[in-house]
C-alpha positions in Angstrom: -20.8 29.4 37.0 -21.4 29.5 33.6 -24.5 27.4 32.1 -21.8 24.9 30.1 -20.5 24.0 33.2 -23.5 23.6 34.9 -24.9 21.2 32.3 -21.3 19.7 32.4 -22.0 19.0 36.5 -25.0 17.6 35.6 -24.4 15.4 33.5 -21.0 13.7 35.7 -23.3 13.8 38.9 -26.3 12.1 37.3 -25.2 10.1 34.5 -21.1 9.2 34.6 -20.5 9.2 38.0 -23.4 6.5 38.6 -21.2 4.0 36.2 -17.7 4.8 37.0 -18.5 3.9 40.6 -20.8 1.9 40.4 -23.3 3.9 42.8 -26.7 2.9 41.2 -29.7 4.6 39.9 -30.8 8.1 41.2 -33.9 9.3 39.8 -33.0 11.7 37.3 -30.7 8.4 35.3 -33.9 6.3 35.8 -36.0 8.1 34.1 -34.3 9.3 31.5 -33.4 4.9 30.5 -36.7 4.6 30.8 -37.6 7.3 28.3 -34.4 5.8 26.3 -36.0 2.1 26.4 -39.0 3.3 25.2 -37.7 4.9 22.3 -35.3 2.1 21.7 -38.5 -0.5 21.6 -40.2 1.6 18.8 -37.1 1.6 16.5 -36.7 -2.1 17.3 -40.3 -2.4 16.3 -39.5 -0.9 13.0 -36.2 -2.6 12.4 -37.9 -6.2 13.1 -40.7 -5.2 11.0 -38.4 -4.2 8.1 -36.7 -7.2 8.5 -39.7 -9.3 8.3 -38.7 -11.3 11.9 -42.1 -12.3 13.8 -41.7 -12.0 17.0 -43.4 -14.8 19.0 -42.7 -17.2 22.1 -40.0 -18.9 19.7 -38.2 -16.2 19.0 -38.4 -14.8 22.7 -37.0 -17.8 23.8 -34.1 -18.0 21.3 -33.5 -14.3 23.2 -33.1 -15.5 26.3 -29.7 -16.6 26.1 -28.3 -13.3 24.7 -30.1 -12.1 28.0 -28.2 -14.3 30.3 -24.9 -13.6 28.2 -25.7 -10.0 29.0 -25.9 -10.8 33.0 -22.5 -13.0 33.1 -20.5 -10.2 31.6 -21.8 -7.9 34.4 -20.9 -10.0 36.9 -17.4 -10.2 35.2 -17.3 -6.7 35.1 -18.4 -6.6 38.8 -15.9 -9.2 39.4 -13.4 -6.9 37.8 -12.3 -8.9 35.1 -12.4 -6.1 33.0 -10.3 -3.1 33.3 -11.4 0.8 32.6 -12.3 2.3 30.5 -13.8 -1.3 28.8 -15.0 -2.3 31.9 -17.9 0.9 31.9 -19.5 -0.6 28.8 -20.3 -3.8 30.7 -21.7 -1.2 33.5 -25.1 -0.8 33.9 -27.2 0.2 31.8 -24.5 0.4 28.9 -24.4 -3.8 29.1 -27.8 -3.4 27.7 -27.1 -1.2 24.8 -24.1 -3.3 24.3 -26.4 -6.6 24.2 -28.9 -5.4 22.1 -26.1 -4.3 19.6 -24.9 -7.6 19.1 -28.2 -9.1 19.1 -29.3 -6.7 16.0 -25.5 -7.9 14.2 -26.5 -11.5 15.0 -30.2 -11.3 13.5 -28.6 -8.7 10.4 -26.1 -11.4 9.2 -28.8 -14.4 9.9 -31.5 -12.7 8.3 -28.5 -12.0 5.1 -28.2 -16.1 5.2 -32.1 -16.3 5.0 -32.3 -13.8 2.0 -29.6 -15.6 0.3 -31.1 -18.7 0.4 -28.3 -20.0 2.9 -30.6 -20.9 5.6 -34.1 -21.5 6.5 -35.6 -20.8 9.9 -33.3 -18.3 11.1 -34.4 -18.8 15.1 -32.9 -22.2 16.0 -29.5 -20.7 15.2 -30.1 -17.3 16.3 -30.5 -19.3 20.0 -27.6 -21.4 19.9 -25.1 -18.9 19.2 -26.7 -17.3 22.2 -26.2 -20.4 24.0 -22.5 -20.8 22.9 -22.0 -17.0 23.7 -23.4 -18.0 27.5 -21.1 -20.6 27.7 -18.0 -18.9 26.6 -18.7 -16.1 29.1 -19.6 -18.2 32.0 -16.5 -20.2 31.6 -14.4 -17.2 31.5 -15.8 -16.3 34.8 -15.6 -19.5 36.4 -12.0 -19.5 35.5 -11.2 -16.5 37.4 -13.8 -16.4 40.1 -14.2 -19.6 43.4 -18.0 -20.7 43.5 -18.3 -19.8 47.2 -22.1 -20.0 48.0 -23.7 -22.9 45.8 -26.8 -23.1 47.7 -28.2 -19.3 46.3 -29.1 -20.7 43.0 -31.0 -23.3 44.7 -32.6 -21.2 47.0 -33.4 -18.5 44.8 -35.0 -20.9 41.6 -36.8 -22.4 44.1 -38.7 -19.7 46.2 -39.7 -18.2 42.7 -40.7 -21.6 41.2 -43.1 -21.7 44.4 -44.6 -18.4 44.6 -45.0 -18.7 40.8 -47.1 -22.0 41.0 -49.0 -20.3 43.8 -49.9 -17.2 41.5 -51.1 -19.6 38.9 -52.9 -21.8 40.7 -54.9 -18.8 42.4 -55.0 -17.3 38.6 -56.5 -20.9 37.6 -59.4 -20.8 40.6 -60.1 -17.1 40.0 -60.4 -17.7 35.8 -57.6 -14.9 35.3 -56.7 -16.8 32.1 -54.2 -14.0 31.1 -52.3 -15.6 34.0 -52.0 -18.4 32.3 -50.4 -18.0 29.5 -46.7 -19.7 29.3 -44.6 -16.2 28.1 -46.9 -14.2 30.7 -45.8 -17.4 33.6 -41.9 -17.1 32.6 -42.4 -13.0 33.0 -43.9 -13.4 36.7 -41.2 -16.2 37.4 -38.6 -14.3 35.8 -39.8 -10.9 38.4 -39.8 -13.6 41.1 -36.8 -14.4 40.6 -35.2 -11.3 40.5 -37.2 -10.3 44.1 -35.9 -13.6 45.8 -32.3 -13.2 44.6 -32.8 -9.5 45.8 -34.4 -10.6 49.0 -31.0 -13.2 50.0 -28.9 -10.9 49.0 -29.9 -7.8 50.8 -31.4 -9.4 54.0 -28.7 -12.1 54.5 -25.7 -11.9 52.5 -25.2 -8.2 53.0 -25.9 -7.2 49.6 -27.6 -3.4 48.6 -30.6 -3.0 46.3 -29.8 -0.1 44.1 -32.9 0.6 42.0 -34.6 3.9 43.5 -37.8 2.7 44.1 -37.3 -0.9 45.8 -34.0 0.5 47.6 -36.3 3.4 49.3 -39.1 0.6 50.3 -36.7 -1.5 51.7 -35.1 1.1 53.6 -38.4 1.9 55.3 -39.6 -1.4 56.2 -36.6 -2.7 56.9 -36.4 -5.8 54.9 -36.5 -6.6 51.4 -39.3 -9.0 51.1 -41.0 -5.3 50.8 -39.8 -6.5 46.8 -42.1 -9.4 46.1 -45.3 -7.5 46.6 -43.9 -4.3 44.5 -43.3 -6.3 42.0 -46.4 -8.4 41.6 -48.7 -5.3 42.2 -46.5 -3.6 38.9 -46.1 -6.5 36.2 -50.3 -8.2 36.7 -51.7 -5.3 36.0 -49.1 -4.1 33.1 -49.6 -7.6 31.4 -53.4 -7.2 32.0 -53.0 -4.0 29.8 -51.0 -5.7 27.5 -53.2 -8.1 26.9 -55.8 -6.2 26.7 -55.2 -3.3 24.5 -51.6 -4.6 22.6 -53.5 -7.5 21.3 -54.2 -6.0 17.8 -50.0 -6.2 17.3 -48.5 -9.5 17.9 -45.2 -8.0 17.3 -45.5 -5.3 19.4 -47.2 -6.7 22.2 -44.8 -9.6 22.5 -41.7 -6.8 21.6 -43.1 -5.4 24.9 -43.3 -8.8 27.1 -39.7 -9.7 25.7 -38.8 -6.3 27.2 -39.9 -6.8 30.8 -38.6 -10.5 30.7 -35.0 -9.0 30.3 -36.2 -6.1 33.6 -36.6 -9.4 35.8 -34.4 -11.9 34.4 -31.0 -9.6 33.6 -30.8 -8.2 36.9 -31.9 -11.4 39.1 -29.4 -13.7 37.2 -26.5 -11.3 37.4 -28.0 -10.9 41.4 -27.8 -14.7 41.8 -24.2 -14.7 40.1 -22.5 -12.5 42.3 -24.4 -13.8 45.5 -22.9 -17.7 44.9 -19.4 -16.1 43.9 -19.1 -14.1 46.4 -18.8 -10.9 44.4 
């Protein structure tokens, strides 16, 4: 076999085949979006900067809706509401390059308002046309998909809401004031809630976790609760570090924290999603 087609093989077996069916992450794709999301973050880095945006807990928060706009159009991909070949850009991990494409025209044509004297503080309405994008999507998916299982948002919000509160109350006892900080709070809920929406939907609604690592632990124990300590023994000590040795670049550091918000957030709202419809 020639070396083409070898490379050819590879890249269907690793790469395409993994979004066409839908089959998940293998380790070769995982750590080759990883190497892609660290590049991407350094030309975002560069891009903000050139455009003069701060990032800072505003701005993040006028991000999150983009990032739930992000998870309903998965779901409606997973709900088939597209059709191939559209449907593979709203596959993971292409809904993420897709996302952060329109976020970058959004910002571009705000920041041309701002320049031109047309507008002033270009985050308020950088967030609400995030929140109108939300809307629009999750009314297109309500409109073809039956809410089946209304208790899983419930459920989920609320086991994260009280494991988060117990983390910062223990970070508040043990002086871990890094803990307390709001955006590095909404990261740890955010991971929480990603692990509980993992945790009902693999151990009780029949649901399979696809990302390599958590999918082998769960295998091996048995359950996925396996999820909650995985995650809490990765994201402290990365936002330790952050803190700790990012703190000299405000736009990078908080570039960084905006970044694993959307690695917990994303995946457990689109989890929580398809759980309560029934996708």
């Amino acid at each position: 076999m020639s070396v083409a087609l070898l490379i050819r093989d590879f890249i269907v077996k690793y790469y395409i085949e993994p979004i066409v069916y839908d089959t998940g992450y293998n380790p070769v794709n995982t750590l080759t979006w990883g190497i892609l999301l660290g590049i991407s973050l350094w030309g975002l880095l560069k891009l903000l900067e050139k455009l003069k945006i701060i990032v800072d807990q505003r701005f993040i928060l006028a991000t999150v809706p983009y990032i739930l706009t992000g998870s309903t159009l998965r779901v409606m991909e997973d709900a088939e509401i597209f059709t191939p070949p559209l449907s593979y850009l709203f596959a993971t991990p292409l809904i993420y390059f897709v996302v952060f494409a329109g976020c970058i025209s959004v910002l571009l044509m705000l920041t041309w308002l701002h320049s031109a004297d047309r507008m002033g503080d270009i985050r308020p309405a950088f967030g609400y046309i995030g929140v109108l994008l939300t809307l629009l999507c999750l009314f297109v998916l309500l409109w073809n998909q039956d809410i089946l299982f209304a208790w899983v948002p419930f459920a989920v919000i609320g086991i994260a809401t009280l494991l988060s509160a117990m983390i910062y109350s223990a970070a508040r006892g043990l002086r871990l004031h890094f803990l307390l900080d709001k955006l590095n709070a909404s990261i740890i809920w955010a991971h929480l809630f990603d692990a509980s929406s993992t945790f009902i939907g693999a151990d009780y609604m029949g649901y399979v976790e696809k990302h390599v690592l958590s999918a082998f632990l769960a295998k091996l124990s048995g359950t996925a609760l396996v999820v909650y300590p995985l995650k809490i023994g990765v994201i402290i000590p990365v936002l330790f570090f952050i803190d700790s040795y990012l703190d000299e670049n405000d736009n990078l550091k908080n570039l960084t924290k905006l970044v694993i918000l959307v690695l917990g957030l994303a995946p457990g709202t689109r989890n929580v999603l398809r759980i309560t419809l029934g996708v």
